[in-house]
Residue frames as qw, qx, qy, qz and C-alpha x, y, z in Angstrom:
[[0.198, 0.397, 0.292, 0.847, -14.35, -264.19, -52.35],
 [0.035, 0.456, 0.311, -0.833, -15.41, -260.81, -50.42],
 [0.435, 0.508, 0.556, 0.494, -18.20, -259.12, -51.82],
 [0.343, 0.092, -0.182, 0.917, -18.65, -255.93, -52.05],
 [0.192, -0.617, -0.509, 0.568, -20.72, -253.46, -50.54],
 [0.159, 0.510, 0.308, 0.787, -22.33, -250.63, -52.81],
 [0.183, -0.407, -0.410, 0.796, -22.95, -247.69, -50.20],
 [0.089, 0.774, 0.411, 0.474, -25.63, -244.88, -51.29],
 [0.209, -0.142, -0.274, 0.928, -24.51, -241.51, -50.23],
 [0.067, 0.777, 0.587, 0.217, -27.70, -239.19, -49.97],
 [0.313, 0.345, 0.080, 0.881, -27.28, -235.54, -50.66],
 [0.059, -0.732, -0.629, 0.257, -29.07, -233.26, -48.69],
 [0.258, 0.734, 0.335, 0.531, -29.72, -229.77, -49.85],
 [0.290, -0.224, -0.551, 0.750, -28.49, -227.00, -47.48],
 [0.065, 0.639, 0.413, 0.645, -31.23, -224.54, -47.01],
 [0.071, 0.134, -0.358, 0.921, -30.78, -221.23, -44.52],
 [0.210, -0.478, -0.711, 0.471, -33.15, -220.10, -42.21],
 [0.107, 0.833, 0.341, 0.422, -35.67, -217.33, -43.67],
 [0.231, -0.906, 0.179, 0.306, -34.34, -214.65, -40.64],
 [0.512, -0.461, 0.468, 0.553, -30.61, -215.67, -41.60],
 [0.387, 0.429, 0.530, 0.621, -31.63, -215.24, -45.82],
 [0.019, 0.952, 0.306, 0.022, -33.38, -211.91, -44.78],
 [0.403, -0.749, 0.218, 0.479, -30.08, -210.64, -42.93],
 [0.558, -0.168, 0.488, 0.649, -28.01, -211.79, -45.79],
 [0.297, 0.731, 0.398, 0.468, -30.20, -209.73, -48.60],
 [0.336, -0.896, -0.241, 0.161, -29.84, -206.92, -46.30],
 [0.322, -0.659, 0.285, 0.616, -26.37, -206.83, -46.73],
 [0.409, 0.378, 0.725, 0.404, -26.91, -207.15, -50.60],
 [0.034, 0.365, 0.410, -0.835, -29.08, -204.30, -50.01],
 [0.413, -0.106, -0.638, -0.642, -32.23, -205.99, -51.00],
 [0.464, -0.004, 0.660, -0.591, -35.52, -206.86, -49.28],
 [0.086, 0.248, 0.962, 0.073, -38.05, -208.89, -49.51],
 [0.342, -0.229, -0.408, -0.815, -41.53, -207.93, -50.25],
 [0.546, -0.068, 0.525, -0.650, -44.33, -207.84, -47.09],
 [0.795, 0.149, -0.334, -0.484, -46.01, -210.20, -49.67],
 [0.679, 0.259, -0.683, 0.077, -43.60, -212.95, -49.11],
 [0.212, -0.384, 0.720, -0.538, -43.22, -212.76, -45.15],
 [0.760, -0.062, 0.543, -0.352, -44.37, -216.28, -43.69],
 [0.821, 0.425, -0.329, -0.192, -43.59, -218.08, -47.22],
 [0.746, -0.225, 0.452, 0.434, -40.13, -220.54, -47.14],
 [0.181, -0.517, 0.563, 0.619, -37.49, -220.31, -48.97],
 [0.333, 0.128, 0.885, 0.298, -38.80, -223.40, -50.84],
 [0.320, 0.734, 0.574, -0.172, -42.05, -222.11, -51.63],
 [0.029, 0.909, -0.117, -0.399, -40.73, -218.57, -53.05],
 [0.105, -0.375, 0.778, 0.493, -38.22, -220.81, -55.53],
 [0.406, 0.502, 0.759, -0.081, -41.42, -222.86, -56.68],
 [0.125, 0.776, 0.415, -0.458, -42.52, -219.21, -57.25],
 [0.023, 0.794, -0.403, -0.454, -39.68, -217.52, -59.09],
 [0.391, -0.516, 0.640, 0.415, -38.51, -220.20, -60.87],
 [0.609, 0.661, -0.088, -0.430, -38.19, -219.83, -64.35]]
């Protein structure tokens, strides 16, 4: 008898580059607040999230 092998698949989160998330609000035509420049993404969801 074969057994079997249980694989773990690990997910990874995709998360953009702050220039490339700036461009994309841009075309949204939304900005960011001077406040936030130098933050991450991550950090700034921490912030917001409700």
């Amino acid at each position: 008898m074969k057994k079997s092998t249980v694989q773990v698949k690990k997910t990874t989160n995709f998360v953009p580059k702050m220039e490339n998330f700036k461009t994309s609000l841009m075309y949204e035509g939304l900005k960011l607040k001077s406040s936030v420049d130098g933050q991450t993404i991550a950090s700034l969801k921490r912030k917001y999230a409700r």
